[in-house]
C-alpha positions as CSV (number, residue, x, y, z in Angstrom):
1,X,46.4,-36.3,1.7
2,X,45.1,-35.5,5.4
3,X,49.1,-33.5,5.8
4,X,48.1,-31.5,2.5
5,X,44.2,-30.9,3.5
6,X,45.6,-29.2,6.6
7,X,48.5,-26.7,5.1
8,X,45.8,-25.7,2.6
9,X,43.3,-24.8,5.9
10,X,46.3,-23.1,7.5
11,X,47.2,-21.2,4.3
12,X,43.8,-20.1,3.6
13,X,43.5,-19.3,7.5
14,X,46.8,-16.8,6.9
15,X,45.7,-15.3,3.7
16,X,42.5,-14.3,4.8
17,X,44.0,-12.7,8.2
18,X,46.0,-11.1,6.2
19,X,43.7,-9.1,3.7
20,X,42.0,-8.7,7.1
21,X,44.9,-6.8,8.7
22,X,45.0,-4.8,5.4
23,X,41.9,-4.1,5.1
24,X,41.5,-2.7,8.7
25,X,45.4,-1.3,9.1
26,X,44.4,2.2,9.1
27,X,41.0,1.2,11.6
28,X,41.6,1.6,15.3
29,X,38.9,-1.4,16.1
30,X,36.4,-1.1,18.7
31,X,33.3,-2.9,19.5
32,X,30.8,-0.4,18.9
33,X,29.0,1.3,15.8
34,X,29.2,5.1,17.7
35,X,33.0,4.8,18.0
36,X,33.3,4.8,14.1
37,X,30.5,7.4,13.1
38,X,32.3,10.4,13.9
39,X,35.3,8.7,11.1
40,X,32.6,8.0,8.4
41,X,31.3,11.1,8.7
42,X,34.7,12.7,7.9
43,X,35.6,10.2,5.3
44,X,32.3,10.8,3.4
45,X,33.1,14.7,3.7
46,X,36.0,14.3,1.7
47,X,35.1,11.5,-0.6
48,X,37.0,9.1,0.9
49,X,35.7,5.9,-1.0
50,X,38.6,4.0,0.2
51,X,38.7,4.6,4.3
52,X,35.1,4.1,3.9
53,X,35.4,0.3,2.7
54,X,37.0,-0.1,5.2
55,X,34.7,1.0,7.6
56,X,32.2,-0.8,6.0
57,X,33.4,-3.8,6.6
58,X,33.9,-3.4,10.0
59,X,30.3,-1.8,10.6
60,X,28.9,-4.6,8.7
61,X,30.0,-6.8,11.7
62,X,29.0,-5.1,14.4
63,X,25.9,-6.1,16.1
64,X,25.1,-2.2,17.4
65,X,24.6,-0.9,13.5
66,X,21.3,-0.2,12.2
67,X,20.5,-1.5,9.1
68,X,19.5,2.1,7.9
69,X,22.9,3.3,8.9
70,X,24.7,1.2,7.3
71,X,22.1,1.7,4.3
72,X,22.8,5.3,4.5
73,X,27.0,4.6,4.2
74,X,26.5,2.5,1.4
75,X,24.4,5.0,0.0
76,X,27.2,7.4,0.3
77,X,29.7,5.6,-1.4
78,X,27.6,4.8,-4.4
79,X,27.1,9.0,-4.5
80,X,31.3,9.3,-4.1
81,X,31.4,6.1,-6.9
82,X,29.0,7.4,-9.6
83,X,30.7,11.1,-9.5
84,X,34.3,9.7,-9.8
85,X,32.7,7.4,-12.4
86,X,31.2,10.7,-14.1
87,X,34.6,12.7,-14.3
88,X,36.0,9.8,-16.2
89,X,33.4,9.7,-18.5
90,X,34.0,13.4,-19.5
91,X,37.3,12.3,-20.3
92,X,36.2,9.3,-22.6
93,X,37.8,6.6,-20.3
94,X,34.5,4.9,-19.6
95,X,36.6,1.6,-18.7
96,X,37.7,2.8,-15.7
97,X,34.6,4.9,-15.4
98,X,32.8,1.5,-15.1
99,X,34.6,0.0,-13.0
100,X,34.4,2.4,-10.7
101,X,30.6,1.9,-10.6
102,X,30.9,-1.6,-9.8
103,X,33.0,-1.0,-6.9
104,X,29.5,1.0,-5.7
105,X,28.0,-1.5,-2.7
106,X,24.7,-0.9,-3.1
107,X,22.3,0.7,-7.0
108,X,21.3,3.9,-6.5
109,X,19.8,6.3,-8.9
110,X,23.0,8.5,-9.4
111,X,24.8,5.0,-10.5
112,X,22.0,3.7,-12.7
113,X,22.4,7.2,-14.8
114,X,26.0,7.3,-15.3
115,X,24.9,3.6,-16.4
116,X,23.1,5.3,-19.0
117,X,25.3,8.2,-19.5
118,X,28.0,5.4,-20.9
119,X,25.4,3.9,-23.2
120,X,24.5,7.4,-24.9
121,X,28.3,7.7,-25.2
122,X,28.3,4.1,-27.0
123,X,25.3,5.1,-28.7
124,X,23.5,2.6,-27.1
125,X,19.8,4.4,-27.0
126,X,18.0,1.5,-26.1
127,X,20.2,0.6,-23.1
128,X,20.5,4.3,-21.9
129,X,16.9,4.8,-21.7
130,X,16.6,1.3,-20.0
131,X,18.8,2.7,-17.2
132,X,17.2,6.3,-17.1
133,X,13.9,5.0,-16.3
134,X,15.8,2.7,-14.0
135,X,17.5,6.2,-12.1
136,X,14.0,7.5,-12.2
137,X,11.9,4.6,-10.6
138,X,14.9,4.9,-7.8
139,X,14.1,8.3,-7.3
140,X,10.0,8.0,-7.1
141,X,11.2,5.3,-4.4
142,X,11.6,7.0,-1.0
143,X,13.0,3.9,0.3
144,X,15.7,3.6,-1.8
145,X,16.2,7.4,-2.0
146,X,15.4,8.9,1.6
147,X,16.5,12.2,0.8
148,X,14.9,14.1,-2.6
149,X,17.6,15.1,-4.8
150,X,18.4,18.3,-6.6
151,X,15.7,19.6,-8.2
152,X,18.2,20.7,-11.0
153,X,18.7,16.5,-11.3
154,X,15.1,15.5,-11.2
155,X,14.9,17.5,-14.7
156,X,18.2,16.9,-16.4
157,X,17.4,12.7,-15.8
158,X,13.9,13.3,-17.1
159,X,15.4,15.2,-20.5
160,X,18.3,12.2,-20.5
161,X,15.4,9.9,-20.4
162,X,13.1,11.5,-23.1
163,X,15.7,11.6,-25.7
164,X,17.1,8.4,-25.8
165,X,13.6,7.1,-25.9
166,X,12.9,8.9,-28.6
167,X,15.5,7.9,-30.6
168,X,14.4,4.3,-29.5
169,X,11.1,3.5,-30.2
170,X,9.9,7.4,-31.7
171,X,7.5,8.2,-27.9
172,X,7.9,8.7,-25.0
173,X,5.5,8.2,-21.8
174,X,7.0,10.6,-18.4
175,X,4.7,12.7,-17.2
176,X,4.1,14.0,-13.7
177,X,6.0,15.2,-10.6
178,X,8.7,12.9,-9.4
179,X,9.4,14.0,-5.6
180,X,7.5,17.3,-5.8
181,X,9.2,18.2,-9.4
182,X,7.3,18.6,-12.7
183,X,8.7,18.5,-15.9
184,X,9.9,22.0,-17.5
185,X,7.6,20.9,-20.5
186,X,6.2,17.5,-21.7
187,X,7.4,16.8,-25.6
188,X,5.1,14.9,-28.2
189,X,7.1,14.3,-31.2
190,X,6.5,14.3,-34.7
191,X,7.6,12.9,-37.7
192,X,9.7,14.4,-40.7
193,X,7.4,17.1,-43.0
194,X,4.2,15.6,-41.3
195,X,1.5,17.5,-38.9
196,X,-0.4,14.0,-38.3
197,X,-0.5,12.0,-35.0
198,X,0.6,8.4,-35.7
199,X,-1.0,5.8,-33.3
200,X,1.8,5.8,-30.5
201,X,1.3,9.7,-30.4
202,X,-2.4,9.3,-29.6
203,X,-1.5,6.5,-27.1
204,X,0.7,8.7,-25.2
205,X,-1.8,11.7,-25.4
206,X,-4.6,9.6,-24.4
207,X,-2.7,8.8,-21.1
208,X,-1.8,12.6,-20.4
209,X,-5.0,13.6,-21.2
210,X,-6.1,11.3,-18.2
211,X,-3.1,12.9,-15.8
212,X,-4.7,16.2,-16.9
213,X,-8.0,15.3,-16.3
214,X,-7.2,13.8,-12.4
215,X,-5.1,16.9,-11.6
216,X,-7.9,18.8,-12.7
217,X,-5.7,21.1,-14.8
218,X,-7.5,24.4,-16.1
219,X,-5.0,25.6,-18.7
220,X,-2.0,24.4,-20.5
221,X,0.4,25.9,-23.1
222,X,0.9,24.0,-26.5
223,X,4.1,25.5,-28.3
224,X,4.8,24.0,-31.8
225,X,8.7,23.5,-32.7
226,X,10.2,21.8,-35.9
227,X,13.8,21.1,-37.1
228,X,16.4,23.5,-38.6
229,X,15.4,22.3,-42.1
230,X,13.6,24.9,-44.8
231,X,12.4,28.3,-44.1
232,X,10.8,30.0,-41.4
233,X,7.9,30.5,-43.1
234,X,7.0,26.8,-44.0
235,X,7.9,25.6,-40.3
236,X,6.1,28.2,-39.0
237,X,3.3,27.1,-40.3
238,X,3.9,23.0,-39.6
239,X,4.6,24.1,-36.2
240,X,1.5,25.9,-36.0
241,X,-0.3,22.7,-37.8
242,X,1.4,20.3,-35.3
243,X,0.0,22.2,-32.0
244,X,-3.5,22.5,-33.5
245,X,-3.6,19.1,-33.9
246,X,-2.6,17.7,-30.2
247,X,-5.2,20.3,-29.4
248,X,-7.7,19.1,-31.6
249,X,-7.2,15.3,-30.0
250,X,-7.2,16.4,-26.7
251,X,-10.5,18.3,-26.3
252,X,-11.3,15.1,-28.7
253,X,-10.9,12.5,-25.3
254,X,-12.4,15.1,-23.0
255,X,-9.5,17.8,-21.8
256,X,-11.8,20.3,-21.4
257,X,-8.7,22.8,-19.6
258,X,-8.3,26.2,-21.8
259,X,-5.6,25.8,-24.3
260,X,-3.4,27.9,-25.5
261,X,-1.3,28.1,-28.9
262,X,2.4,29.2,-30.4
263,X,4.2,28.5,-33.0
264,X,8.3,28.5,-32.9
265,X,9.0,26.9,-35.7
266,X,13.0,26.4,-35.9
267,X,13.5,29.3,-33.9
268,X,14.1,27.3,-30.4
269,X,16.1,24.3,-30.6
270,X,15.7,21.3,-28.0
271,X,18.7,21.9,-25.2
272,X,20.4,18.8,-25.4
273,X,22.3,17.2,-22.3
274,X,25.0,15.6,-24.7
275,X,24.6,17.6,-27.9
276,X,27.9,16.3,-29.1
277,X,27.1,12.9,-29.4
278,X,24.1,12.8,-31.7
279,X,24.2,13.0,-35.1
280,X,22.5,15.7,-37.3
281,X,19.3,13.8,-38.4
282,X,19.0,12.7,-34.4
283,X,19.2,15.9,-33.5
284,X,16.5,16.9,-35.9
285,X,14.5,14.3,-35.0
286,X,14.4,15.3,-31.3
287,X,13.2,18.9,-32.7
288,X,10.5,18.2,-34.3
289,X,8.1,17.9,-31.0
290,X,5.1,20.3,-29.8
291,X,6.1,21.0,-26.3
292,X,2.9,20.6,-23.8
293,X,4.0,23.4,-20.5
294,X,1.4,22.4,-17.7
C-alpha cells in the first residue's frame, strides 16, 4: 500500500510539472512582474487570450505584482473573452459562445451582458434583464470598472435592459446618469387601447418625479408613441391622451418643471437592439410607451 501511495505522489508530482511546462513553454521565466509587462501589453493588443493565460499564471506568482495589475489583466481578458463570445453569438453558436465566457478570469460588465444577450436569444426575458442590471451595477462601480466605457455602450445596455424588463414584469425603474451618461429618453409604458396609469406606472413615476425634483430639473419633453395597430388618427389621439396623463400625475406629486407635449402616434417606432428576435405583439408592446426626454 505505502509502494502504491508513493507512485501515485510521483505521478501526480510529473503530471502537474508537466501541464506546468505547457503552460509556460512559450514564457521565458524571470523573477519579476516588469520583465513580463512589456509581453502583456502586446498580447492584449492583439487579443491574445491564450499567451495571456499564460502570463497570468505566472504573474499570479510573483511577489512584485500589484494586485491592481493583475486586476487590470484579468480585466483584459474578460474584454478579449466577452467579444469572441459576442461574434459567436451573431452566428447562433451560443455553446461555444458560453464557454468562451467562462474561460473569462474575473465578471465584468461586458461578460455579464453577453450573459444576457444569450438569454434574449433563448428568450429568456427574465434572466436577460437579471444580467443587464447586473452589467449596469458593474458599470456604476468604479472599482470594478476603473475606466468609463463608451458612451455609445452606457446607452445600448440601458435600452437592452429596458426591454427585457418590460417584457418581464410590464415597468421598468433606470433612471439617471450612469458614469456621466443619461438616458437618450426615459420610457413609461402602457397597456394595449388604454390611456390610464396602472399602479406600477405611478410607482415608477413617483420615483422619477423625486430624481426630477433633486436635480432640480426645469423642463422636460413628454412625447406620446403607440403601436403600429389602427389608424393615425385614433393613435394620435391615445398618444396624445397617454402624455397628458403622465403630465397630469406628475405636477399631481409636486414636478413643478415646465412640461412640454407631442404626440407621435405610430409614426416612430422603438429602435430595437435585437429586433429579430421578438415577436409582433412584443414588439408592440414595447411601442406603446410615452417617452420622458430630460
Amino acid at each position: 500500500m505505502k509502494n502504491i501511495l508513493i507512485i501515485i505522489l510521483v505521478l501526480t508530482s510529473s503530471c502537474t510539472t508537466i501541464k506546468k511546462e505547457k503552460l509556460t513553454r512559450s514564457v521565458k521565466i524571470s523573477s519579476s512582474c516588469l520583465d513580463y509587462q512589456s509581453s502583456v501589453e502586446q498580447a492584449i493588443k492583439q487579443s491574445d487570450f491564450e499567451s495571456l493565460e499564460k502570463f497570468l499564471y505566472i504573474l499570479n506568482r510573483q511577489a512584485d505584482c500589484s494586485v491592481s495589475y493583475v486586476d487590470n489583466v484579468k480585466r483584459s481578458m474578460a474584454q478579449i473573452a466577452a467579444a469572441r463570445a459576442d461574434k459567436l453569438i451573431q452566428q447562433q453558436r451560443i455553446k461555444t459562445a458560453k464557454t468562451w465566457l467562462k474561460r473569462a478570469p474575473i465578471t465584468t460588465w461586458g461578460t455579464q451582458a453577453i450573459y444576457g444577450d444569450i438569454a434574449v436569444y433563448r428568450h429568456q426575458w427574465q434572466l436577460a434583464a437579471r444580467f443587464y442590471n447586473q452589467a449596469i451595477d458593474l458599470m456604476r462601480d468604479k472599482q470594478a470598472t476603473p475606466q468609463a466605457p463608451e458612451p455609445a455602450s452606457i446607452r445600448q445596455l440601458l435600452k437592452l435592459a429596458y426591454q427585457t424588463q418590460i417584457l418581464t414584469t410590464g415597468s421598468q425603474s433606470i433612471f439617471g446618469k450612469i458614469r456621466g451618461v443619461a438616458p437618450e429618453n426615459i420610457p413609461i409604458q402602457f397597456s394595449f387601447a388604454t390611456t390610464k396609469l396602472d399602479s406600477q406606472t405611478k410607482k415608477f413615476l413617483q420615483q422619477l418625479a423625486n430624481y426630477i425634483k433633486q436635480q432640480n430639473i426645469t423642463k422636460l419633453t413628454l412625447i406620446g408613441h403607440t403601436d403600429t395597430k389602427g389608424n393615425h388618427a385614433i393613435n394620435d389621439k391615445i398618444s396624445k391622451q397617454r402624455a397628458l396623463a403622465v403630465k397630469k400625475y406628475l405636477e399631481k406629486v409636486g414636478v413643478t418643471a415646465n412640461i412640454n407635449i407631442k404626440c407621435k402616434g405610430k409614426r416612430q417606432p422603438l429602435q430595437l437592439v435585437h429586433a429579430i428576435i421578438y415577436t409582433p405583439e412584443q414588439i408592440n408592446a414595447l411601442n406603446r410607451r410615452v417617452e420622458l426626454i430630460l
